[in-house]
Biotite code that builds the C-alpha atoms (Angstrom):
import biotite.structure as struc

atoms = struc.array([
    struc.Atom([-28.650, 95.445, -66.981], chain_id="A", res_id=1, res_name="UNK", atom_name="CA", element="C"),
    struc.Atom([-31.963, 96.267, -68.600], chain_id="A", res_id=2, res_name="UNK", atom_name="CA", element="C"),
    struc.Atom([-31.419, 97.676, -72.537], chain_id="A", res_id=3, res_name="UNK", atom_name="CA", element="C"),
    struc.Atom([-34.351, 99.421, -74.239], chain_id="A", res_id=4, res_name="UNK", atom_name="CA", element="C"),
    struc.Atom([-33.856, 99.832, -77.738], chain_id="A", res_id=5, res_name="UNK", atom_name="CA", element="C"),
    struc.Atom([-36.699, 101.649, -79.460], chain_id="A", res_id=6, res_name="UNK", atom_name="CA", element="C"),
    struc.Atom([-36.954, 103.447, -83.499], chain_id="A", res_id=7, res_name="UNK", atom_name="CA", element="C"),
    struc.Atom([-39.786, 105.430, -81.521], chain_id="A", res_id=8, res_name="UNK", atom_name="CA", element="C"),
    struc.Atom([-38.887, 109.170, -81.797], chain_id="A", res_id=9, res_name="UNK", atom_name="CA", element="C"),
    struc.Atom([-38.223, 109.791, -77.895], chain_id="A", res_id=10, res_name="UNK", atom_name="CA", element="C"),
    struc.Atom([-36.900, 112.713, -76.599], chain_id="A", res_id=11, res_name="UNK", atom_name="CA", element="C"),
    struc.Atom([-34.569, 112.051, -73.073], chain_id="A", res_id=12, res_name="UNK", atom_name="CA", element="C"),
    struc.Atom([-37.496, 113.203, -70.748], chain_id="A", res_id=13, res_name="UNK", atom_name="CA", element="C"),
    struc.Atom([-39.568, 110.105, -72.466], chain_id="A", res_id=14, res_name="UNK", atom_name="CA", element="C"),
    struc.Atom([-36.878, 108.059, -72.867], chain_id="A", res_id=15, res_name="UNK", atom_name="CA", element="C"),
    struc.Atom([-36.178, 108.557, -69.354], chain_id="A", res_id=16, res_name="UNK", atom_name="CA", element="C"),
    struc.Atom([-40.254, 107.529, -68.810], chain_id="A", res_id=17, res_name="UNK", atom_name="CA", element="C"),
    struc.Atom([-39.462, 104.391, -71.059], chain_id="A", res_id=18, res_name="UNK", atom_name="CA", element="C"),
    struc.Atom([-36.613, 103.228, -68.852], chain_id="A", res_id=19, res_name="UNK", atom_name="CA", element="C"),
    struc.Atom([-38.580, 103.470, -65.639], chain_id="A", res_id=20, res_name="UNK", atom_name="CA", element="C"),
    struc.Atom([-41.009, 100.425, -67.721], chain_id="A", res_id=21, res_name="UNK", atom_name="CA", element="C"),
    struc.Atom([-38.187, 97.961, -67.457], chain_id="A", res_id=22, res_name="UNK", atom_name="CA", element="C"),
    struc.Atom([-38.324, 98.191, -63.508], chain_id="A", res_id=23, res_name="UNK", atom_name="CA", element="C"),
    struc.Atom([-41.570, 97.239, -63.727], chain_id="A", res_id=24, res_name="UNK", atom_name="CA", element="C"),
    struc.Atom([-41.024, 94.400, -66.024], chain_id="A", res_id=25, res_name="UNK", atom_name="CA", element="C"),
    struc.Atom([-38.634, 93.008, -63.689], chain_id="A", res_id=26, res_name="UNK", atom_name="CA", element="C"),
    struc.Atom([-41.174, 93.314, -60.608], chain_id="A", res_id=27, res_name="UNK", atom_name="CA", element="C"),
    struc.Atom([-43.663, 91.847, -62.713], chain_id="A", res_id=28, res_name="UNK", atom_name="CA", element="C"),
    struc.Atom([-41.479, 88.555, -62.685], chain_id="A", res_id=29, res_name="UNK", atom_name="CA", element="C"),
    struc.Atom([-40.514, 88.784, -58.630], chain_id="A", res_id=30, res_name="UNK", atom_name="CA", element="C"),
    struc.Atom([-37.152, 90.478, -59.014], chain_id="A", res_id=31, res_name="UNK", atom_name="CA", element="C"),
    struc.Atom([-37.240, 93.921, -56.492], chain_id="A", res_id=32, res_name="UNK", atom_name="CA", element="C"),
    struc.Atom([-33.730, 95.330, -57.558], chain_id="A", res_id=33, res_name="UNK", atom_name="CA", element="C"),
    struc.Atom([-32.749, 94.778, -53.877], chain_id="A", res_id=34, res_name="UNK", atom_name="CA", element="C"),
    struc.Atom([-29.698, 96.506, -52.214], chain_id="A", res_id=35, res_name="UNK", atom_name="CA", element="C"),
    struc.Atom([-26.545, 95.917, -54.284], chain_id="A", res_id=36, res_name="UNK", atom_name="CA", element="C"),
    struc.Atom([-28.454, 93.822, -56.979], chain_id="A", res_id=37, res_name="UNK", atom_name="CA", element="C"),
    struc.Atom([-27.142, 96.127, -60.198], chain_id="A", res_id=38, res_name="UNK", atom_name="CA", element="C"),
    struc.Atom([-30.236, 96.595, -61.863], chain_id="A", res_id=39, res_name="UNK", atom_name="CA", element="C"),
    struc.Atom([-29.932, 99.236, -64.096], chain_id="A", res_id=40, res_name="UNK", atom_name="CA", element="C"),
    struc.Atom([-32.155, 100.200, -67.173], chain_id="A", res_id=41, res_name="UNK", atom_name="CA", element="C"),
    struc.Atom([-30.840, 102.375, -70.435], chain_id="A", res_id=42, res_name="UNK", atom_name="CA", element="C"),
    struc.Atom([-33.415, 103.409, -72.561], chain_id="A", res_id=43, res_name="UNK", atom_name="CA", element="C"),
    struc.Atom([-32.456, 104.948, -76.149], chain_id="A", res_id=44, res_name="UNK", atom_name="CA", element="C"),
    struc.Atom([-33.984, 106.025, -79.498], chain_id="A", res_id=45, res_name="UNK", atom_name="CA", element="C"),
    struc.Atom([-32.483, 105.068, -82.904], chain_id="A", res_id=46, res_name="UNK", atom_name="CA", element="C"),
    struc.Atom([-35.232, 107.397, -84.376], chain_id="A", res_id=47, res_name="UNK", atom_name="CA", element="C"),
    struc.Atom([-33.586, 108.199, -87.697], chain_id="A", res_id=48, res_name="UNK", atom_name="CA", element="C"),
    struc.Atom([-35.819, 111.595, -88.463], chain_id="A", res_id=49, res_name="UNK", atom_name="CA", element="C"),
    struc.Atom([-33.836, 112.525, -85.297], chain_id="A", res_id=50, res_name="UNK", atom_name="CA", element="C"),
    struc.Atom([-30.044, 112.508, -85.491], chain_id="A", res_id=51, res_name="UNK", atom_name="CA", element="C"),
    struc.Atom([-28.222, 115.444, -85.725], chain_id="A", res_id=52, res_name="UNK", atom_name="CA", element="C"),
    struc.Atom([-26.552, 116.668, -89.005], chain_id="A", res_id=53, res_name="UNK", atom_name="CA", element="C"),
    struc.Atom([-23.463, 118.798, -88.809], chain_id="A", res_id=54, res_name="UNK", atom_name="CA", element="C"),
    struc.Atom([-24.432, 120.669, -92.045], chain_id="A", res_id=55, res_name="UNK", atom_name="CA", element="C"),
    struc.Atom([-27.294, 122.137, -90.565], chain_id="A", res_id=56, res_name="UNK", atom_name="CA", element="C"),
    struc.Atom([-26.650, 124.820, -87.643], chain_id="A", res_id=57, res_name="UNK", atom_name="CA", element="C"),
    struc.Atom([-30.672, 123.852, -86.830], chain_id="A", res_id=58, res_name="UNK", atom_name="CA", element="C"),
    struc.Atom([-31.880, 121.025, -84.911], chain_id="A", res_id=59, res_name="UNK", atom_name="CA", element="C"),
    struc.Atom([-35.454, 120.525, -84.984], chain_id="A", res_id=60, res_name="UNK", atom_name="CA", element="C"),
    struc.Atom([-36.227, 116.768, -83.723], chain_id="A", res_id=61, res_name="UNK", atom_name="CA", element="C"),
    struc.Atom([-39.385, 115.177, -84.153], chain_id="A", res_id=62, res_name="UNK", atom_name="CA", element="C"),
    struc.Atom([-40.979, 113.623, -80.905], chain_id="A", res_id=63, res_name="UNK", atom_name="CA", element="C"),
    struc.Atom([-44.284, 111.445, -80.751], chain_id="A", res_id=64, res_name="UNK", atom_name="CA", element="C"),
    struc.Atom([-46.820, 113.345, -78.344], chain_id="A", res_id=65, res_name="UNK", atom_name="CA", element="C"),
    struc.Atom([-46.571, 112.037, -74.959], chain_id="A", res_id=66, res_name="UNK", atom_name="CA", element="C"),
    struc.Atom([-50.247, 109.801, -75.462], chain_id="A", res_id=67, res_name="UNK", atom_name="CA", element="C"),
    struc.Atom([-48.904, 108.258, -78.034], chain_id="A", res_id=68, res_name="UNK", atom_name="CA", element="C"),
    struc.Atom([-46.222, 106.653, -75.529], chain_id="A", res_id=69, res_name="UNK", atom_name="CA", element="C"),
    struc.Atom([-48.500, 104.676, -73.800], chain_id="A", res_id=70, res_name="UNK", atom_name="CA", element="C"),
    struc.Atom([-48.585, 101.768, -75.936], chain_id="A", res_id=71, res_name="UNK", atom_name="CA", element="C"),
    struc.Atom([-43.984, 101.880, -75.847], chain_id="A", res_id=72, res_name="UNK", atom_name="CA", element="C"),
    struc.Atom([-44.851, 101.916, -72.094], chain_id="A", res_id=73, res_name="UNK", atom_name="CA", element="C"),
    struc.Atom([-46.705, 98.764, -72.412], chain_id="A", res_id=74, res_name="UNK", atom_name="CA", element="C"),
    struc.Atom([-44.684, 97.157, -74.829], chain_id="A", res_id=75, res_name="UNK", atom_name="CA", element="C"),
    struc.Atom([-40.955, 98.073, -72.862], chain_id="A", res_id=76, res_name="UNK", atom_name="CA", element="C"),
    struc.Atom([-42.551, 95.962, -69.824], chain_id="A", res_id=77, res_name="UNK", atom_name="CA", element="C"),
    struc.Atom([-44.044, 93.271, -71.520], chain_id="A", res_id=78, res_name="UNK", atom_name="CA", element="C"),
    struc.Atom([-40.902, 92.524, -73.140], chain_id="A", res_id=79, res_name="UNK", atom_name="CA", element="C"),
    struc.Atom([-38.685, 92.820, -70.114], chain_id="A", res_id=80, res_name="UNK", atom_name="CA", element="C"),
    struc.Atom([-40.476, 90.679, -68.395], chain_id="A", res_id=81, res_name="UNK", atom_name="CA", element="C"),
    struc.Atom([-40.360, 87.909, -71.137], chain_id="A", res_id=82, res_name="UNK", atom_name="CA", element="C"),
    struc.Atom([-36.326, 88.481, -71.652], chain_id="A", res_id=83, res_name="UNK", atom_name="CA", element="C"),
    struc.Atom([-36.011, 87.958, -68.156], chain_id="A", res_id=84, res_name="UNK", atom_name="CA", element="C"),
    struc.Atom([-38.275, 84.729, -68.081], chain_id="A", res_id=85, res_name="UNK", atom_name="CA", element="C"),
    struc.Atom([-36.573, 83.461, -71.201], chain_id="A", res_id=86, res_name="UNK", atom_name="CA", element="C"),
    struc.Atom([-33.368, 83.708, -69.522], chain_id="A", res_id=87, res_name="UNK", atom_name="CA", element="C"),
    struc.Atom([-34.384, 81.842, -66.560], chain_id="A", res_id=88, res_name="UNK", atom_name="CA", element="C"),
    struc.Atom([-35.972, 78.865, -68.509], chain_id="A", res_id=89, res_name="UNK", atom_name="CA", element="C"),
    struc.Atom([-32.900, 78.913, -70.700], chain_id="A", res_id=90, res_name="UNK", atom_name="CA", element="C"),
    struc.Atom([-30.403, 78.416, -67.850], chain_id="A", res_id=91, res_name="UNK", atom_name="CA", element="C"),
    struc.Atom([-28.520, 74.693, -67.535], chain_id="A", res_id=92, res_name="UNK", atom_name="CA", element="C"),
    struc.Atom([-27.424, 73.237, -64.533], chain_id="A", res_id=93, res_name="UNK", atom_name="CA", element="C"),
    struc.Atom([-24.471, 74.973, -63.307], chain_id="A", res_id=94, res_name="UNK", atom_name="CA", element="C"),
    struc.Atom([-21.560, 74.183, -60.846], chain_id="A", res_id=95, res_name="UNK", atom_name="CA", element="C"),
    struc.Atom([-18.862, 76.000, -59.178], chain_id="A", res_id=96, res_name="UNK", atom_name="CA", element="C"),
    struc.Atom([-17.111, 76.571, -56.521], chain_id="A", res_id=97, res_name="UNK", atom_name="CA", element="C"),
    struc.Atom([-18.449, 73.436, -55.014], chain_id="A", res_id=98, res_name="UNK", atom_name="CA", element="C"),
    struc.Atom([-21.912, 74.400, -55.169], chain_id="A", res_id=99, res_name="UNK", atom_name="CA", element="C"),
    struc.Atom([-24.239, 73.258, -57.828], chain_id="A", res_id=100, res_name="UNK", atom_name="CA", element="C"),
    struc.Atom([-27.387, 75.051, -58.994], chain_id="A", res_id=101, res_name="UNK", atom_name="CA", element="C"),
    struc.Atom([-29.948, 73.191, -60.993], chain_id="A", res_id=102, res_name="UNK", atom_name="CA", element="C"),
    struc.Atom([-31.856, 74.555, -63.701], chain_id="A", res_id=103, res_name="UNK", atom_name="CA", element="C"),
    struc.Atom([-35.202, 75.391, -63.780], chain_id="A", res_id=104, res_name="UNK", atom_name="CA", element="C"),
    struc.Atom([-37.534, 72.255, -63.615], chain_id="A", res_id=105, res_name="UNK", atom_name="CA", element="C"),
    struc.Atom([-39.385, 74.072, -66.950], chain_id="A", res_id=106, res_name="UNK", atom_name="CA", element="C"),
    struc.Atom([-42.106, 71.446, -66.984], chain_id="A", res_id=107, res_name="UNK", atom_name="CA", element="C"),
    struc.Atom([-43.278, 71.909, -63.432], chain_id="A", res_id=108, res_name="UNK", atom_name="CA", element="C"),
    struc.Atom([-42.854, 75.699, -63.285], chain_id="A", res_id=109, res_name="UNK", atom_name="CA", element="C"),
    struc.Atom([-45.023, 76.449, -66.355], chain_id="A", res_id=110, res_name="UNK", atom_name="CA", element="C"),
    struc.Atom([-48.553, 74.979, -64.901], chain_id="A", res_id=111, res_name="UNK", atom_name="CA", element="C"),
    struc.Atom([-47.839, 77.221, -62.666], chain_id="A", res_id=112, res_name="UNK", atom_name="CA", element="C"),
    struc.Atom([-48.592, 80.216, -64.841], chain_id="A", res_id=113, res_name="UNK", atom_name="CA", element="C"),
    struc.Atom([-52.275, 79.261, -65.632], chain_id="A", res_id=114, res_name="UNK", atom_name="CA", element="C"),
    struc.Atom([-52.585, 78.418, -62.324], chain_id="A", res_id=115, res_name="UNK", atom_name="CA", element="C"),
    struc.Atom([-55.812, 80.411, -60.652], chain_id="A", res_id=116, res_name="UNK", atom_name="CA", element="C"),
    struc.Atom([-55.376, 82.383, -57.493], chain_id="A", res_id=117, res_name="UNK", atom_name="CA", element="C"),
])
């Protein structure tokens, strides 16, 4: 589960846009939300200028223009991406069941980042 939290005044269409970011951030680290892998991704706006007051039969909400969402765009990948590789570096060696999965050997999988192609 992917959770995009954002004080950016979104409206659902762009919030909607947003969400569709954090796929990318995960297929920017290899994950490709295969069959039956639950990967979802909520999007939401805590835009105060935006909530809805009961005293007021009017709702007017105030929305940044949709080029002025690039940047979120940018910023809602970026930081899956390094949530997700955070959580991988972060994992211990686990067992269950019988089966043991080690963690992460973090010091040979980094060089591997400024590696050149």
């Amino acid at each position: 589960m992917i959770v995009i939290v954002t004080d950016a005044p979104l409206d659902a269409r762009n919030l909607e846009r947003l969400a569709k970011r954090g796929m990318m951030g995960l297929s920017r680290t290899g994950g490709i939300a295969s069959n039956g892998s639950g990967d979802y991704v909520i999007a939401v706006s805590t835009a105060s200028e935006n909530l809805i007051d009961d005293r007021n039969a009017y709702y007017t909400p105030k929305l940044l223009h949709n080029e002025a969402v690039s940047p979120l765009f940018e910023a809602a990948i970026e930081a899956t991406a390094e949530a997700l590789w955070n959580s991988l570096f972060a994992a211990e060696t686990m067992t269950g069941s019988g089966i043991t999965v080690e963690a992460l050997p973090v010091e040979r999988i980094l060089p591997l980042f400024n590696k050149k192609r």
